[in-house]
N, C-alpha and C positions, 0 to 999 in steps of 0.2 A: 628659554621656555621649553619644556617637557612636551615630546610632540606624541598628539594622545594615539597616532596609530602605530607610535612603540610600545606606549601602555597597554594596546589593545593586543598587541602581539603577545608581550607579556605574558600577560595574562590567561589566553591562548593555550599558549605552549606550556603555561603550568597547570591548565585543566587536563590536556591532553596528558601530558607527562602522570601524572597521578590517578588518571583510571584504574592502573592496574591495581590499588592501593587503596581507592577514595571509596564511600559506603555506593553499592549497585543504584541506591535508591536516595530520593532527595530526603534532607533531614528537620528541615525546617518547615511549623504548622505555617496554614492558613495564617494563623493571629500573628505567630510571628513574623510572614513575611510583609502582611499589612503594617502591623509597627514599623518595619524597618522600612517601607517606601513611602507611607502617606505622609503625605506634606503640605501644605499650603501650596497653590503654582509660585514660582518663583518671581517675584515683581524683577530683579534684577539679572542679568547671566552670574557667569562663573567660567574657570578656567576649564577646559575640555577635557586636557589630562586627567584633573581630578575626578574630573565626573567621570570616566572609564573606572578609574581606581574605586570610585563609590562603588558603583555599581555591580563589578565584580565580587567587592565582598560582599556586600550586601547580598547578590545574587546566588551565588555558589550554594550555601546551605538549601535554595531550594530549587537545585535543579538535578532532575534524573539523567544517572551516569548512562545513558543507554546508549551512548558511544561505546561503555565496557563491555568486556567478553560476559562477564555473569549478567547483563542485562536480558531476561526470556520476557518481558511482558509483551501483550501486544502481539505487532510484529513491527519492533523497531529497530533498528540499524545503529551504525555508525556511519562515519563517514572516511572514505580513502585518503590518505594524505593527498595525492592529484586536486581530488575532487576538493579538500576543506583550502589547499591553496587557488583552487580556480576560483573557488566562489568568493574569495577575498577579493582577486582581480572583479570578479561582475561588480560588487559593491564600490571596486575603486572607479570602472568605467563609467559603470552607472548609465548604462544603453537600455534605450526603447525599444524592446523589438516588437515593434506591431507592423512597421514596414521595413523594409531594405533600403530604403532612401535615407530612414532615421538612423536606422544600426548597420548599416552594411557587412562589419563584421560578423558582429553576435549571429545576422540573419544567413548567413552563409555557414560559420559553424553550426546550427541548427539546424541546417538542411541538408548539410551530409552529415549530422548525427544521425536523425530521423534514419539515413538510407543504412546505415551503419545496425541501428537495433533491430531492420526487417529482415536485414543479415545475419544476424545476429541470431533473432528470432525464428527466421526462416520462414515470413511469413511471404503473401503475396507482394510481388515486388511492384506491382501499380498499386496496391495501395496508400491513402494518403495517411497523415497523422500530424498530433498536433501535442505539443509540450503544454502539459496543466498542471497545477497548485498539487493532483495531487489521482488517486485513482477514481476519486467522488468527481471531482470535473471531469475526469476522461470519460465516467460514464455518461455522464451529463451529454459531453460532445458528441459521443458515438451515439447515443442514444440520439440525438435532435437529429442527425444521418437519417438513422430507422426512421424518426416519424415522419420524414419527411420521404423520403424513398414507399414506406407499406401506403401511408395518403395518397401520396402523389397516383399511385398504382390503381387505388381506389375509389380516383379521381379529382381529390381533390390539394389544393395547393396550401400549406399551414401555414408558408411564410406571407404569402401576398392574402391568406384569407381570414387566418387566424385559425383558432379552434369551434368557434362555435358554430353550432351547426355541421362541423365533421364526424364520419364515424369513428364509434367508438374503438381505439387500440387495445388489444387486450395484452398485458405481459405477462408470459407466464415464466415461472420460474421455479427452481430450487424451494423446496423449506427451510433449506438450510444456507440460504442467500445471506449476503453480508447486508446491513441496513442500504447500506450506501445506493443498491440498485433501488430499493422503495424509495429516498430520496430524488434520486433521480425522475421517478416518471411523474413524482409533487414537482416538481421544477418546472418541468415539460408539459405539463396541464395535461399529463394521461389520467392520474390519478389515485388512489393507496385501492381504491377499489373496484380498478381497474386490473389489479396485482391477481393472477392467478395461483397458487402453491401447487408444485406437480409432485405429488410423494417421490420417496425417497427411501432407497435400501437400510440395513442398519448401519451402513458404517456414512450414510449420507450422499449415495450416487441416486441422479436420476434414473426414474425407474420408466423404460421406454413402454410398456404397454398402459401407463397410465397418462404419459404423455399425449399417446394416440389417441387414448379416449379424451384426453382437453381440447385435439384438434380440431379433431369430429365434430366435437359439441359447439363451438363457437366458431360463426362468421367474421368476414370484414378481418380487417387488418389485426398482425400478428406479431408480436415480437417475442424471442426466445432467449433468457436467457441462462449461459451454462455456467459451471465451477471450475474454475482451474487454480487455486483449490481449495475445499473447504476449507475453512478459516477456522476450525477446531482438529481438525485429525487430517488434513490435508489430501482430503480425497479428490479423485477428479473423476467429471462427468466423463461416457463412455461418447465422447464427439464422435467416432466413426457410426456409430450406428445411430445417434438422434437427431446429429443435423442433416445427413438424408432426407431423413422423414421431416423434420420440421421445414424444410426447401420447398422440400416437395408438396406441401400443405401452403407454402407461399408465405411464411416466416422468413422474418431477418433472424436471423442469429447473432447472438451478442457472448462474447467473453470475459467473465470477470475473469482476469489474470492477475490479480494486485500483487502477489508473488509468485504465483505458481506458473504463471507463463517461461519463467527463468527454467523449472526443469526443461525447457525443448533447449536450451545451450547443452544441460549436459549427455552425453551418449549412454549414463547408467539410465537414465532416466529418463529421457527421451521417449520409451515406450507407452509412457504414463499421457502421453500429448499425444495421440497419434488420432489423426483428423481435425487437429484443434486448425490446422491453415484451412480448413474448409468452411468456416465462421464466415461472417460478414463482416466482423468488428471485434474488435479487441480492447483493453483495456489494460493495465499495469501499472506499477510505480515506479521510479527509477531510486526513491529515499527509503525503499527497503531493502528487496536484495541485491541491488545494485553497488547500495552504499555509497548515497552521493548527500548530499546535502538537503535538510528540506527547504523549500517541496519541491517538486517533485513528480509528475504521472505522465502518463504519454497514452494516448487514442490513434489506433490505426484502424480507417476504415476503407475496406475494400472496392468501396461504390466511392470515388473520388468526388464524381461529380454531385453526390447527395450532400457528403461531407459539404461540401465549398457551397450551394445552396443553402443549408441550411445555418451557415455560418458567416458568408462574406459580406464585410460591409463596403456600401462605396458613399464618398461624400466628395463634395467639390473640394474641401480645402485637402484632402488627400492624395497622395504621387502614387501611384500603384507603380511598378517594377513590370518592366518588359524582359528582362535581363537574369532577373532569380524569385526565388519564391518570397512570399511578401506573407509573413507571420497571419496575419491577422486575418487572412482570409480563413485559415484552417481554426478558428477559435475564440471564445467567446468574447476573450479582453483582448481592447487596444491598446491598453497602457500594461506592458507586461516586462518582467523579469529576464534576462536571459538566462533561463535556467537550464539550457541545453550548453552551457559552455562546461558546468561541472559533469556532466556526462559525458562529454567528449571526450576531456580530461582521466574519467574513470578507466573508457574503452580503452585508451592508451596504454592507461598507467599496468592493465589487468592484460588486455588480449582476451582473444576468443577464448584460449586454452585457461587464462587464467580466471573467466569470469566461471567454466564448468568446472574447474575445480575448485573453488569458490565455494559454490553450490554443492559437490559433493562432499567438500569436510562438513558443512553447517550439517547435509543433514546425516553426515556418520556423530555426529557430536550428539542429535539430537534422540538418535537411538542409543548414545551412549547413556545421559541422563535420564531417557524413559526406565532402560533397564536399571542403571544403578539406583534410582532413586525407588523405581519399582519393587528392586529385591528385599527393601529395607522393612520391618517388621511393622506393621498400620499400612503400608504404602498398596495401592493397587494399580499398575496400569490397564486403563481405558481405550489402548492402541497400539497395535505395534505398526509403528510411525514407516508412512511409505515416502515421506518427502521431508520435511523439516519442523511439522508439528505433533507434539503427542500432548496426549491428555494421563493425570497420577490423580485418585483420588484417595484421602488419605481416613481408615475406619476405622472404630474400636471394633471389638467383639462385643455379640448381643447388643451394640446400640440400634437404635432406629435410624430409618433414611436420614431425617431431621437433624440427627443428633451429629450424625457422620458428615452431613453439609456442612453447621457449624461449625464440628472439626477438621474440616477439610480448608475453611477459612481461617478457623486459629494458626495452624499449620503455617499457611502462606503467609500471616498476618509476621508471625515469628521469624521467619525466614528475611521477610524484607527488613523486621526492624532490624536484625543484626546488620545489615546492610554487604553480607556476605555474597547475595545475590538477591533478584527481584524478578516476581513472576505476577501474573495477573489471575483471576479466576474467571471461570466461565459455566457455563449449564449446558451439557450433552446429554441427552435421552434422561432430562429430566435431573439431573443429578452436579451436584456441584465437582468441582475440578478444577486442581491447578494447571493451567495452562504452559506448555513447553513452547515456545516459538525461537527458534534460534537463525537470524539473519546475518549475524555482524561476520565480519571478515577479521574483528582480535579475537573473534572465541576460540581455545586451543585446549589440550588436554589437561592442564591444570587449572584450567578455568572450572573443568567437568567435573576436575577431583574435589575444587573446592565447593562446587554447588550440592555435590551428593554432599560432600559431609557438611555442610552448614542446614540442609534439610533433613541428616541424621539428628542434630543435635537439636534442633526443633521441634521434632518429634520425642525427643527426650526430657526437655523441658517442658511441653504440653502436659506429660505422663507424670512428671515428676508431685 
């Protein structure tokens, strides 16, 4: 009998093997891959092998190459060979880590990973943190910190009292915040209109004299938080100068870092993070620029003990750990993944040196495609790219804004069907744009040469 975790390997290695080859983007509609899966449930089994082998054909036509070097959408990764064989192992162990008693292992490699990324990171070395699905739960975590830390301060206690009846949190934030922090304070019963917007320079930094005037204006508890880095043009907030003042107002400070936390590894870039260790909280992924597997996120908060308040569960049928740290106190699930083993994995595989260098090809790759694809005749860039995102918006002559959106999505629309490369679109000061985000660790200079000219030939055939 055909043993299916060879089929699976298989099959595997022949995805991976043909990246370099196979279309950027998936190929198969909606209809077609509903035809190809709906079924009746199966009244009977069937052999295992087989069903890998379905699967993968079936599957393949509708799945995005974003493991490949041409993959810009988003900001999606691949993953490190390390890290795609560790997380085989996770699935073969198949470990709980919500305590140390249940995973011994997984909970110990997770806990000198954690100290390994504040290293990494360079953030505060008491602070805690906690391995999540993804950057949306790290803020979730880090965020229940905050409310529980600015209440507690304010007198009152969330976890033993709830929300009602407490005051009101107010969040202020960025305009140009990723959804995922509004999410988070729906989660958390702060609320969407609870959400403050503190303007924002043209290129999308916080603007510190209007911050002052949001301090001023509102009492009662405060949370702040900043960009590390927009998720359009990859700017980042001025930390030394606004979390002073937002401390000193009696704000937590919170960091999106979903990628941009990664520039404090490299020393070009480094500059660009300077006060960002002065936060209360942080945030990041590890299935972006990392390059580990999804998912993926990590929450490091500096107030330990709010962390582990606002998170720890105890129950009688539970062993808590005298001896090491016990997952689940730092995070919302007790039934979890070990998903700090592909990270470990990664650290290894890469090194300090090799994770900042990592980071500086993506984002010398990322200035190369803003320009090349900028120079091209329609083509306009929207940024010259300080980290690893740029924005191209593509125009006729004499059309209207309207017209130039449209053609800014033909453009892109063209690009993916060839399957040459694949990028996403997005809205910057009102205006549409193809979106550059470049993460992965296979993007290399021929990836660059083929995505200008597949986005030359795009705009050729638009015109034609």
């Amino acid at each position: 009998m055909t043993d299916p975790l060879d089929r699976a390997r298989f099959h595997a290695r022949q995805w991976l093997d043909a990246l370099s080859t196979c279309p950027a983007g998936a190929q198969a509609s909606a209809a077609e891959l509903r035809a190809a899966f709906e079924a009746p449930l199966p009244e009977t089994g069937r052999d295992a092998a087989a069903i890998i082998d379905d699967l993968a054909a079936k599957a393949t036509p509708g799945l995005n190459a974003n493991a490949s070097g041409r993959f810009f959408a988003w900001v999606m990764a691949g993953s490190l060979p390390s890290a795609t064989a560790a997380d085989w192992l996770v699935s073969a162990w198949d470990q709980n880590v919500g305590l140390f008693s249940v995973a011994p292992a997984a909970a110990m490699i997770e806990e000198v990973t954690g100290e390994w990324l504040k290293d990494l990171f360079d953030l505060p070395r008491e602070a805690s943190f906690a391995f999540t699905t993804g950057c949306q739960m790290a803020h979730v975590t880090a965020l229940a910190a905050a409310r529980h830390r600015v209440l507690a301060n304010a007198g009152w206690n969330a976890e033993e009292d709830g929300l009602f009846g407490a005051p009101a949190i107010r969040v202020l934030t960025s305009r140009n915040r990723h959804g995922s922090i509004d999410s988070a304070a729906r989660y958390l019963g702060i609320g969407q209109s609870n959400i403050v917007d503190v303007d924002t320079g043209p290129m999308g930094d916080m603007l510190l004299d209007d911050l002052e005037r949001k301090l001023s204006h509102y009492d009662g508890p405060i949370i702040l938080c900043l960009n590390a880095a927009d998720l359009n043009v990859g700017t980042f907030d001025d930390f030394a100068k606004l979390i002073p003042v937002a401390q000193a107002a009696g704000a937590w400070v919170h960091v999106d870092g979903a990628f941009g936390l990664f520039a404090r590894v490299s020393e070009r870039l480094r500059p660009l993070t300077e006060g960002i260790d002065l936060a209360d909280s942080w945030a990041t992924d590890g299935h972006k620029w990392l390059n580990v597997p999804y998912d993926c996120g990590i929450a490091f908060v500096r107030d330990a003990e709010a962390h582990r308040a606002a998170m720890a569960l105890g129950a009688a049928y539970l062993s808590p750990s005298r001896e090491a740290r016990d997952p689940n106190d730092w995070n919302l699930e007790l039934s979890r993944r070990a998903r700090a083993i592909p990270v470990y994995a990664a650290l290894q595989e890469l090194g300090r040196q090799g994770v900042a260098d990592m980071i500086d090809r993506c984002c010398d790759h990322c200035r190369a495609l803003v320009s090349g694809i900028g120079a091209l005749p329609g083509a306009r860039p929207l940024n010259d790219p300080v980290l690893n995102q740029g924005l191209v918006r593509f125009e006729r002559d004499a059309a209207s804004k309207e017209e130039n959106d449209a053609f800014t999505d033909e453009v892109i629309a063209r690009v993916n069907a060839s399957g040459e490369a694949f990028f996403s679109p997005t809205i910057w000061n009102g205006q549409r744009a193809m979106r550059i985000s470049v993460v992965s660790w296979r993007t290399n200079e021929e990836d660059v040469a083929r995505t200008i000219a597949a986005v030359k030939q795009a705009l050729s055939d638009a015109d034609a």
